[in-house]
C-alpha positions as CSV (number, residue, x, y, z in Angstrom):
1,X,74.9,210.7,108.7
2,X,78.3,211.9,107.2
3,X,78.8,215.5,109.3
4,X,82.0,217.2,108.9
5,X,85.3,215.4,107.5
6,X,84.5,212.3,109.2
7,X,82.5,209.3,108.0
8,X,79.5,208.3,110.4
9,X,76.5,206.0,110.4
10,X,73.7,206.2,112.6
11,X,73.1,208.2,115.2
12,X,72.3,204.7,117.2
13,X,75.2,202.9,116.3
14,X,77.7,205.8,116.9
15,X,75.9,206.2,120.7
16,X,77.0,202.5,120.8
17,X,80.5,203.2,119.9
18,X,81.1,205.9,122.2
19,X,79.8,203.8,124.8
20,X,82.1,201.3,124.3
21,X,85.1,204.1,123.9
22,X,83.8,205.3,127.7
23,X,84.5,201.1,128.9
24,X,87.7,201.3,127.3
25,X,88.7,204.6,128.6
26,X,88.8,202.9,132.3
27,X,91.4,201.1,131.1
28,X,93.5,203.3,129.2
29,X,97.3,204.0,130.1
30,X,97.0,207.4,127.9
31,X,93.7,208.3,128.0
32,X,94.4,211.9,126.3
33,X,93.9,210.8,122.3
34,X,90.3,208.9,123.2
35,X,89.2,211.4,125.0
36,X,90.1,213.9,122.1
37,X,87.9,211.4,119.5
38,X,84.8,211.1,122.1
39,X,85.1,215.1,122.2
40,X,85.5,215.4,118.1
41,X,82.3,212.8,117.7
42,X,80.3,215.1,119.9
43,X,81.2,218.0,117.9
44,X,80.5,216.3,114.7
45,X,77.2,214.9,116.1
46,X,75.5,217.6,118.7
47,X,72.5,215.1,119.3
48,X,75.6,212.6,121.1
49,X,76.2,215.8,123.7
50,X,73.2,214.7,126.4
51,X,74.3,211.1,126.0
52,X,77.9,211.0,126.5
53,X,77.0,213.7,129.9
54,X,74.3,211.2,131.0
55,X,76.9,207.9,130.6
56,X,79.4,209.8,132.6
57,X,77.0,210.5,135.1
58,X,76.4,207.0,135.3
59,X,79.9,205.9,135.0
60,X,80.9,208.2,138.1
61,X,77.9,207.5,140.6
62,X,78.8,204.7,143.2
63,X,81.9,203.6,141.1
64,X,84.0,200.1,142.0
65,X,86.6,202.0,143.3
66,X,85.8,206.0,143.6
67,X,88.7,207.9,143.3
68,X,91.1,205.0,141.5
69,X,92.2,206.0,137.8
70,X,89.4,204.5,135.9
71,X,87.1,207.0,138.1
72,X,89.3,210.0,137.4
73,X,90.0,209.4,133.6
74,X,85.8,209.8,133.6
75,X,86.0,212.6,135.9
76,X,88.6,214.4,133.8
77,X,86.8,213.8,129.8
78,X,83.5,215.3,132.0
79,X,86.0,218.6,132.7
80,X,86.7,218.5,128.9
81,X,83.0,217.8,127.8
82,X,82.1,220.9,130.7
83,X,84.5,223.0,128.9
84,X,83.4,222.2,125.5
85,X,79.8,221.5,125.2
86,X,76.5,222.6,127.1
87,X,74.1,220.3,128.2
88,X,70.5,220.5,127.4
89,X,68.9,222.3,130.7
90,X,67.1,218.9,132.2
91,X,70.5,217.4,131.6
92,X,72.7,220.5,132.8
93,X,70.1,220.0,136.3
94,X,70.7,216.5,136.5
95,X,74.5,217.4,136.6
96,X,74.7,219.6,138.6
97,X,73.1,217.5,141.2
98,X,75.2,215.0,140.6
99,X,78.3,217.2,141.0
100,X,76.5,218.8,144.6
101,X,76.0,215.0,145.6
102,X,79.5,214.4,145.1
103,X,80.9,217.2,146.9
104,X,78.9,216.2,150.2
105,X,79.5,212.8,149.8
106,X,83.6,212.8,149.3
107,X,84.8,216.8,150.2
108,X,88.3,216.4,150.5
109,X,88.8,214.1,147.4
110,X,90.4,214.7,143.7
111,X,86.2,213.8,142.8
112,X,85.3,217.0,144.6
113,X,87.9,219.2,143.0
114,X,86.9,218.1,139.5
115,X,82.9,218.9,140.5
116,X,84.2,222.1,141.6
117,X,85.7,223.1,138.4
118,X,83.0,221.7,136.2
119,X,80.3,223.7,138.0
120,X,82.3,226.9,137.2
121,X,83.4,226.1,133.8
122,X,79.9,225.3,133.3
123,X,78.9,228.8,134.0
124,X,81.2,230.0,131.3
125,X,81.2,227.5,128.3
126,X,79.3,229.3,125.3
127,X,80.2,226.4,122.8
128,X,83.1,225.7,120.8
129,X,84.0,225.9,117.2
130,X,87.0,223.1,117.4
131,X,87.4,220.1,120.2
132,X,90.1,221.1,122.7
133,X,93.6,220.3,121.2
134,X,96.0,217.0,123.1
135,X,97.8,220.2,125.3
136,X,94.2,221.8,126.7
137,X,93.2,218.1,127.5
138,X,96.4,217.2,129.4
139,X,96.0,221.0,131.6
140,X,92.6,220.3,132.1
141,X,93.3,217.1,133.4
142,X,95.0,219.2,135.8
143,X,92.6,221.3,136.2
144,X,95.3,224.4,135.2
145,X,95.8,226.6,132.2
146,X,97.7,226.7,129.4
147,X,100.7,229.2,128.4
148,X,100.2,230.8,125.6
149,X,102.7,233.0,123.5
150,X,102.2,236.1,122.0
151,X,105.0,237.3,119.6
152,X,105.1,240.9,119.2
153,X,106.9,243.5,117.2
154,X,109.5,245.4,118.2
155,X,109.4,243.7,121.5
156,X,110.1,240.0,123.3
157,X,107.2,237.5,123.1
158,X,104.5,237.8,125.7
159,X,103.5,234.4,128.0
160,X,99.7,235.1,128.8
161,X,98.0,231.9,131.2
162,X,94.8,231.2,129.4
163,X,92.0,229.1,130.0
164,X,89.4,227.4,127.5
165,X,87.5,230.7,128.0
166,X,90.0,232.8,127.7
167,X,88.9,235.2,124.5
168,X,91.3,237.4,122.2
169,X,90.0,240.2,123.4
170,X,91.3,239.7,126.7
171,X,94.6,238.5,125.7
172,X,94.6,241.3,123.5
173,X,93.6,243.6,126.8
174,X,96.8,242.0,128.5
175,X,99.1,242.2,126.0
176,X,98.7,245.9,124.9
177,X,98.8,246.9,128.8
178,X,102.3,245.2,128.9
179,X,103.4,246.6,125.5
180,X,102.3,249.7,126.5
181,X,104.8,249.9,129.4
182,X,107.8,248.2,128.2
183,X,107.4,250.6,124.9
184,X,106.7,254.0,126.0
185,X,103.7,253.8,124.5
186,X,100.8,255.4,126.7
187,X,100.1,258.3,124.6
188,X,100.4,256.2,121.4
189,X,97.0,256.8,119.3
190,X,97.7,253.0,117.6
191,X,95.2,249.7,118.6
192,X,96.7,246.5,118.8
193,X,95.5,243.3,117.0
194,X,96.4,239.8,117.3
195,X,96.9,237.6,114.4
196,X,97.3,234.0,113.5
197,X,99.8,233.0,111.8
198,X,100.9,229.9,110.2
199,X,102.8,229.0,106.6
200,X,99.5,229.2,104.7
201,X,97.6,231.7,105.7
202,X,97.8,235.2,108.3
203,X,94.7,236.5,109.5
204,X,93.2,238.1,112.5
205,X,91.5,236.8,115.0
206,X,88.3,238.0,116.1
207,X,87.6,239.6,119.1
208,X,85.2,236.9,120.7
209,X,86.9,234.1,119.3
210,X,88.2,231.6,122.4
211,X,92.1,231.7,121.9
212,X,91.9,227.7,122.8
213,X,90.6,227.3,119.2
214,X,92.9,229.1,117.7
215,X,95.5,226.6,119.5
216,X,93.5,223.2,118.7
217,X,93.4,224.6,114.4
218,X,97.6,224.9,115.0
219,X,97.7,221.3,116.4
């Protein structure tokens, strides 16, 4: 199987790799760049989605030591994996009884927090066209959003908090309100647009499209 710009064999011996990148991961000072590869592998290889939800499952049910950084480096790629991919729906049940069990059995802990922002990203995660980019991973680690900056015309650049959800229609929605005021501009017949730019190419960016990709394709 050779999907996408990568190189991959089977669908077998890549389950087995990523298996192995989920042992290492325990161990891992920086976890941020393999959990960015387990995320693009996933993307590359749809079937490995159910797997790699079903191995974290298992990774963060009665762990050695709950709570300790090897349990919260898996309970922060399954925030990234929530905010990325869907599960299949037996899968998607499965998790979210894991993540209820986990919230009755330790309610004050970090584990808690992270079920509790799974479960809603989970509500919201239509698919992605790109893996989240090194800055998305390290917010959601925090479970917090990202900045992102809007330059605009005739006017200073606009900060707008986004999320992996966040689309450009609603940064677009935000930003015009704020033009609007600073320039005068409420009786103004003109639309606004936000485009992405880089040294090769300016485009627009599509009303649905989840500005979180447009960041990763930067990266």
């Amino acid at each position: 199987i050779a999907p996408g710009p990568r190189s991959y064999t089977t669908l077998r011996d890549e389950a087995v790799k990523l298996f192995n990148s989920l042992q290492q991961l325990e161990l891992e000072q920086d976890p941020v760049p393999l959990m960015q590869g387990i995320l693009q592998t996933c993307l590359d290889l749809p079937p490995l989605v159910d797997e790699i939800y079903c191995q974290l499952v298992k990774q963060t049910t009665e762990p050695p030591a709950p709570g300790g950084q090897g349990d919260l480096h898996y309970w922060q790629l399954l925030t990234c994996m929530s905010c990325t991919f869907l599960p299949s729906p037996p899968v998607l049940r499965f998790l979210r009884f894991h993540l209820d069990r986990t919230e009755s059995r330790f309610p004050t802990s970090e584990m808690a927090k992270y079920a509790c922002f799974i479960r809603e990203a989970l509500g919201k995660t239509k698919g992605r066209e790109c893996v989240p980019s090194l800055e998305e991973i390290l917010v959601l680690m925090r479970r917090q959003e990202m900045i992102c900056t809007v330059h605009c015309p005739g006017a200073p650049a606009c900060s707008v908090a986004i999320s992996s959800h966040t689309t450009a229609e609603e940064v677009r929605g935000r930003v015009a309100r704020e033009l609007v005021s600073r320039l005068g501009l409420s009786q103004s017949p003109n639309i606004f647009a936000l485009y992405e730019q880089s040294r090769r190419r300016e485009q627009p960016v599509g009303s649905t499209t989840l500005l979180a990709d447009v960041l990763t394709r930067f990266e």
